[in-house]
PATOR-359932 format. One record per residue: x, y negated, z negated of N, C-alpha, C in turn. Coordinates in steps of 0.001 Angstrom, whole numbers, padded with zeros to 6 digits, always signed. Layout:
% PATOR-359932
XYZXYZXYZ ...
This chain:
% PATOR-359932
+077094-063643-083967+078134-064407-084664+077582-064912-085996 +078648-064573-087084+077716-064724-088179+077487-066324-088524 +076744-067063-089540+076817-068443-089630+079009-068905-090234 +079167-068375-091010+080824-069414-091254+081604-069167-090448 +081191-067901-089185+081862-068214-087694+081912-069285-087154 +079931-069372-087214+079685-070352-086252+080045-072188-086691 +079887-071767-088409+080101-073306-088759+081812-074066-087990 +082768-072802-088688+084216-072722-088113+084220-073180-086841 +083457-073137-086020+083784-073595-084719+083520-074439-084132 +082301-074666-084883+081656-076427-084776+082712-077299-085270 +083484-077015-086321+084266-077445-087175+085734-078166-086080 +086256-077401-085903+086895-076877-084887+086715-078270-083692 +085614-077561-082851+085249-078445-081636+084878-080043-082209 +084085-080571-083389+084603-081429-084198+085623-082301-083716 +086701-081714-084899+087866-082542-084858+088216-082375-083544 +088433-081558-082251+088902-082006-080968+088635-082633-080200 +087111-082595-080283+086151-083817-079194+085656-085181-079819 +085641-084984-080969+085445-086115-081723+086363-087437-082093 +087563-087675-081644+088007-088736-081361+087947-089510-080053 +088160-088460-079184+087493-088534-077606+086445-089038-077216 +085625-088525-078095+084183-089434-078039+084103-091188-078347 +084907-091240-080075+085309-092431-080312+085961-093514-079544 +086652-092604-078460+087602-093762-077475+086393-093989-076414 +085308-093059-076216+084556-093140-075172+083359-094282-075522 +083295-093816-076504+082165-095431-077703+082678-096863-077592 +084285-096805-077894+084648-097972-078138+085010-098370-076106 +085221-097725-075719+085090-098697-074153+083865-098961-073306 +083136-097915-073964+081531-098727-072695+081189-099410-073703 +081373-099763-075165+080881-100769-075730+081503-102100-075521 +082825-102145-075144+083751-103199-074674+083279-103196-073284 +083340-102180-072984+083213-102831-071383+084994-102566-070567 +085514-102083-071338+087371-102070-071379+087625-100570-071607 +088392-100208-069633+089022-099144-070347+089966-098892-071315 +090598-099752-071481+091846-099885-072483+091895-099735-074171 +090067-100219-073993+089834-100171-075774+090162-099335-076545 +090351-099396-077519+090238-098270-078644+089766-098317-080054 +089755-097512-080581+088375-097333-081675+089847-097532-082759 +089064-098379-084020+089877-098266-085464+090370-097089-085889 +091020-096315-086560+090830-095202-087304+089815-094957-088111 +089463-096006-088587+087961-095512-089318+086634-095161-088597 +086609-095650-087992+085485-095530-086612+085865-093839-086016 +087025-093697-085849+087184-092055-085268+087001-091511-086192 +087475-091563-087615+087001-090621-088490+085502-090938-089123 +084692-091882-088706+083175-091437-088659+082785-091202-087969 +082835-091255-086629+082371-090823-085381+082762-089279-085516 +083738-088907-085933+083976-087093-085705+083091-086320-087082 +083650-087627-088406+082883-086456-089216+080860-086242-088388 +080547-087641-088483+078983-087458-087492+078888-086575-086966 +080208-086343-085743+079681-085081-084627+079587-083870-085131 +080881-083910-086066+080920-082469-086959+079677-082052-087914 +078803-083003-088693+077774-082733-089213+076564-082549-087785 +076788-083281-086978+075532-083068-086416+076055-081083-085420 +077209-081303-084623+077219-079954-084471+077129-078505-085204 +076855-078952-086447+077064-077822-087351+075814-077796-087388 +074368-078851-087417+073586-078665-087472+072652-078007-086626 +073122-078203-084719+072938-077432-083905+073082-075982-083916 +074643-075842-084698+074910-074371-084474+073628-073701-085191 +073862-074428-086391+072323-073431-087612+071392-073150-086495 +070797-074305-086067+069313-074808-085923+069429-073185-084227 +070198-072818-083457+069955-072495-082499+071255-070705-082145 +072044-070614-083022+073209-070014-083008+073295-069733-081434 +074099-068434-081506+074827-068710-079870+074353-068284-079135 +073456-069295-078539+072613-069529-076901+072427-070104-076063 +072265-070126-075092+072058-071392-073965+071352-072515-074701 +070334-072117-075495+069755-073685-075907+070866-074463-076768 +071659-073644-077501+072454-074249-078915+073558-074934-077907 +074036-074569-076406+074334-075950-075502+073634-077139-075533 +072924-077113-074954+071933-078526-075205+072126-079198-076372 +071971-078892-077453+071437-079272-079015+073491-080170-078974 +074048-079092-078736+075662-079601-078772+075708-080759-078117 +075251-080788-076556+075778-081975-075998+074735-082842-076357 +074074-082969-076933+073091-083977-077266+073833-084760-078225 +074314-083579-079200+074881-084132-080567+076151-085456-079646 +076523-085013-079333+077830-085700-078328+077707-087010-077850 +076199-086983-077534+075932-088106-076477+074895-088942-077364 +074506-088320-078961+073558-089600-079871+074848-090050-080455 +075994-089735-080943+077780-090116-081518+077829-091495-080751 +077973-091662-079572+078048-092525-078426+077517-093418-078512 +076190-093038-078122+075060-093878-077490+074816-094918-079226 +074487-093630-080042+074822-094803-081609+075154-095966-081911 +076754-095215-081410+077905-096227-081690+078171-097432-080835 +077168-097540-079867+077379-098600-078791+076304-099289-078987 +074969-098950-079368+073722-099565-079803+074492-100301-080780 +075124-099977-081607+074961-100579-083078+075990-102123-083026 +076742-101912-081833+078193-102685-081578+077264-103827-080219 +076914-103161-079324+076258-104417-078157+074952-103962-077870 +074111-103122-079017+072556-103358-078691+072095-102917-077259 +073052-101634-076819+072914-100661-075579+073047-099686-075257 +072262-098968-074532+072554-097923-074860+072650-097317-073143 +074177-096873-072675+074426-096382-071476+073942-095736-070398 +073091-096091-069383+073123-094821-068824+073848-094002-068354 +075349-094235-068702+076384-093533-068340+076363-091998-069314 +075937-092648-070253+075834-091277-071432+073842-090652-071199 +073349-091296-071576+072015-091046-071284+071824-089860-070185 +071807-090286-069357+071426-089373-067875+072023-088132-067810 +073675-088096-068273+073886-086927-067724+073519-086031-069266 +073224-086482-070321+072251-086036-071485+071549-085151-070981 +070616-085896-070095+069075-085146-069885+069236-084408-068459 +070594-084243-067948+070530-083562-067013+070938-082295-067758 +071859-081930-068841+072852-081313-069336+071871-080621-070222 +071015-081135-071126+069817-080990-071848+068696-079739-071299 +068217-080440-069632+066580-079570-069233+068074-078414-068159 +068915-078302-068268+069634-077052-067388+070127-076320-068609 +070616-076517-069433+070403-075392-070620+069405-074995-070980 +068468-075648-071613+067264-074946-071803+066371-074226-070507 +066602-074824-069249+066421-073552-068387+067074-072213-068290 +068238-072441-068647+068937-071555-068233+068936-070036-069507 +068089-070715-071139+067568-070171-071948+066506-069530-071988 +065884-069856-071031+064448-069267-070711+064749-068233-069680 +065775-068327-068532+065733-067215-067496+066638-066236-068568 +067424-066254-069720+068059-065435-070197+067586-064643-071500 +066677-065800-071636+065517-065048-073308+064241-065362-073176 +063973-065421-071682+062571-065402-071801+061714-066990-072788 +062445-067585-072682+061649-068670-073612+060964-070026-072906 +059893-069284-071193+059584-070310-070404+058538-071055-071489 +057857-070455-072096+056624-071515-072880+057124-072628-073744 +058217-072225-074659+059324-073314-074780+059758-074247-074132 +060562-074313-072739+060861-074646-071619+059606-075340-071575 +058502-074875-071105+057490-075883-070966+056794-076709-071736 +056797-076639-072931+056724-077527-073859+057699-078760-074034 +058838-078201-073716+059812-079383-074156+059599-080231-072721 +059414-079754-071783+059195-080623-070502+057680-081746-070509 +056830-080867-071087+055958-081751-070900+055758-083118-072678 +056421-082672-073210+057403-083215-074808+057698-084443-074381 +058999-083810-072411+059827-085042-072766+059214-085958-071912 +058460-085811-071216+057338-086650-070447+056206-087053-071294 +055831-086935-072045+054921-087479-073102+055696-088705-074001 +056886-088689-074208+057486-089280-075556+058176-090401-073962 +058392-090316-072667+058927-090981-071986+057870-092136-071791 +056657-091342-071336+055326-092215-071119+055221-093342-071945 +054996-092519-073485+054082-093671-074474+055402-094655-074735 +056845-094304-074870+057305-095163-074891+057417-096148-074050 +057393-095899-072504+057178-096648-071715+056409-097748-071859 +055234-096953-071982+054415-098176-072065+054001-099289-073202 +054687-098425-074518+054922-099442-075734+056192-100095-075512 +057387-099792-074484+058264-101249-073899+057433-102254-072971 +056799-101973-072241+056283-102821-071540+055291-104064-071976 +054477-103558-072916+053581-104025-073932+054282-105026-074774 +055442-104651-075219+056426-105479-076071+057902-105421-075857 +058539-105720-075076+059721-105286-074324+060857-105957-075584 +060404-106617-076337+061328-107049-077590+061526-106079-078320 +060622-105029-078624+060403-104372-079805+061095-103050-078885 +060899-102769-078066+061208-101256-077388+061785-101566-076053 +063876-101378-076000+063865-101667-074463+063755-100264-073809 +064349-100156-072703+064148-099306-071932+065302-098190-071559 +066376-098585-072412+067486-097682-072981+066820-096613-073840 +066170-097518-075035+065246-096542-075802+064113-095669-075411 +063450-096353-074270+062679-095299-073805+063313-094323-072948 +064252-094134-072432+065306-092997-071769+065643-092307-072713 +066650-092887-074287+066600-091813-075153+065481-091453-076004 +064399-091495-075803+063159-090825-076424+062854-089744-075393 +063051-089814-074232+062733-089050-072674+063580-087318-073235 +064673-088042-073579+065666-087079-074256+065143-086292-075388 +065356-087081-076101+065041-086472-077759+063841-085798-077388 +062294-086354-076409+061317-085387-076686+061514-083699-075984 +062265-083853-074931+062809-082742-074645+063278-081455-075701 +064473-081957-076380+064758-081100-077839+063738-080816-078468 +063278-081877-078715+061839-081419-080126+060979-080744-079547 +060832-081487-078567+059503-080168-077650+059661-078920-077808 +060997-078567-077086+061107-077470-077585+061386-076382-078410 +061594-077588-079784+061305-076509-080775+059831-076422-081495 +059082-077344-081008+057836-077252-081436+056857-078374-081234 +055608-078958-081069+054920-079849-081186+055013-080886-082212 +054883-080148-083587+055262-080996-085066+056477-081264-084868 +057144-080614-084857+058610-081858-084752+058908-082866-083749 +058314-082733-082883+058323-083818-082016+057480-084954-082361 +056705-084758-082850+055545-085910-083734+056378-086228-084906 +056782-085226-085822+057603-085372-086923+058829-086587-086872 +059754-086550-085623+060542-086446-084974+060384-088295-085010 +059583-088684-084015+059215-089767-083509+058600-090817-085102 +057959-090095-085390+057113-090882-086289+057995-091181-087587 +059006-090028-087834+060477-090273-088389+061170-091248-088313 +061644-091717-086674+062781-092578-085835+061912-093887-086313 +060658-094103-086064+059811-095551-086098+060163-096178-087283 +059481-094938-088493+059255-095164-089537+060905-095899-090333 +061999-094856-089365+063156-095487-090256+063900-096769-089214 +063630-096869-088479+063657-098062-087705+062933-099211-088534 +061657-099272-088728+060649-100400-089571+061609-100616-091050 +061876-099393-091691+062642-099729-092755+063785-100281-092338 +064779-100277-091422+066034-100464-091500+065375-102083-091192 +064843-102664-089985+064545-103721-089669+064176-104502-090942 +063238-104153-092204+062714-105384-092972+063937-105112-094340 +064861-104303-093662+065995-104396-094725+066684-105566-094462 +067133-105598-093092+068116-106398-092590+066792-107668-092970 +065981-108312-092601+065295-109246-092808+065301-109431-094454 +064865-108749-094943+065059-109344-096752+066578-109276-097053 +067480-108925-096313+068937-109438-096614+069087-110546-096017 +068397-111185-094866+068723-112423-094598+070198-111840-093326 +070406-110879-093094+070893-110757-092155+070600-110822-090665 +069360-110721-090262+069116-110965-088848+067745-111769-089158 +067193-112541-088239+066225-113196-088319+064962-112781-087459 +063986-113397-087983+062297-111963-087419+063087-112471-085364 +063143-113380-084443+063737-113247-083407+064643-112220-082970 +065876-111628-084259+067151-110986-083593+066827-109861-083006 +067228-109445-082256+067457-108129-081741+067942-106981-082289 +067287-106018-082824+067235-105058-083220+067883-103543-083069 +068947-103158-083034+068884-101485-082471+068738-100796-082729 +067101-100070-081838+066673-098895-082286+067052-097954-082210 +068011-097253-081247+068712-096348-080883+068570-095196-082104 +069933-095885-082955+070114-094797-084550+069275-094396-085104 +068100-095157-084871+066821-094740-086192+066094-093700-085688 +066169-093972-083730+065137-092859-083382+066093-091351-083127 +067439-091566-083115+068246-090180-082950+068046-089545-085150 +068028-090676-086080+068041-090623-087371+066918-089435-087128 +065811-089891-086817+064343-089517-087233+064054-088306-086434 +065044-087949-085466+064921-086291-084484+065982-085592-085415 +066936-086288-086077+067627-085228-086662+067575-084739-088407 +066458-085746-088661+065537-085431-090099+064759-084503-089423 +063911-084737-088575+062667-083410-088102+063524-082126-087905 +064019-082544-087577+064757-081106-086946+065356-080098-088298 +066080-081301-089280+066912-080246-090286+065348-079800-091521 +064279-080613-091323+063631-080457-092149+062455-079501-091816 +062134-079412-090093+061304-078437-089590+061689-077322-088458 +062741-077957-087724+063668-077335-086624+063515-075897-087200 +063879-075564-088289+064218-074293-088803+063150-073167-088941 +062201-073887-089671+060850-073115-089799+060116-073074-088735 +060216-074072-087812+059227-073879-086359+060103-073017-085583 +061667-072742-085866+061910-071343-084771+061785-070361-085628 +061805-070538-086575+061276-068865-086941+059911-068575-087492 
């Protein structure tokens, strides 16, 4: 499938799932099935999904892995948009992520042969689960444990597109996390106490690695 197929259809799936998502953001962030998202909120939440699925399609075209990369895109839209609103991040969305995540990329490896992949991203997403772990525990202010579930995630993806991007990846999310944090502090908007959400910065910093190395580490 050539790429303005594939963009077309990202495009496409976009605008159809992407308000859907928005209604799905705005009620586990309420807490209310009933909620619903502004119009402006659906039309950033879809254009997001639409840039980030278009970025999957590039990064993987049509394969079992370029599933994964999709529903990921789906479930950082979400998880984002609920960090940024009550500073949480679901395991309602989370889990079935990383279930949806390591069964595509299996299911890429029994169909293209790509177990060393597969095993990289496994032992990726157990490495990036660990150290975060234990840098929440160490400082449970600075890193909760939402975030260490979606790092569990994200190292999965990066893993398997490579080692450097998963370092890339992480050291990305921190780095723009630290900036976003002493932004909000020299604006006088949150104070060195407030609570922070890292969520965006560390999905930010997998999807800089990715558009900036994703490409060259699969080919």
């Amino acid at each position: 499938m050539t790429r303005p197929v594939l963009l077309g259809a990202a495009l496409v799936c976009a605008v159809a799932v992407g308000p859907w998502l928005a209604v799905v953001a705005a009620r586990l962030a309420a807490r209310d099935d009933a909620a619903r998202p502004t119009a402006a909120r659906t039309v950033v939440v879809t254009a997001v999904f639409a840039a980030l699925l278009a970025g999957a399609a590039l990064l993987t075209g049509l394969r079992p892995a370029g599933a994964a990369f999709a529903w990921a895109a789906g479930a950082a839209v979400v998880l984002g948009a609920v960090d940024l609103a009550t500073h949480r991040l679901p395991d309602r969305v989370t889990y079935p992520a990383a279930v949806v995540v390591a069964t595509a990329l299996l299911v890429d490896a029994a169909v293209h042969d790509t177990w060393p992949a597969l095993l990289r991203a496994v032992l990726a997403g157990a490495a990036a689960f660990g150290v975060a772990a234990l840098a929440a525990a160490i400082s449970p202010a600075g890193l909760g444990f939402g975030d260490v579930k979606l790092l569990g995630v994200l190292g999965l993806l990066l893993g398997w597109v490579g080692w450097g991007v998963l370092l890339a990846g992480v050291l990305l999310g921190l780095l723009t996390g630290a900036l976003v944090s002493v932004g909000l502090l020299v604006t006088r908007r949150v104070g060195w106490r407030s609570a922070i959400p890292f969520g965006p910065p560390l999905i930010a910093g997998a999807v800089f690695a990715l558009a900036l190395t994703g490409s060259a580490a699969l080919g």
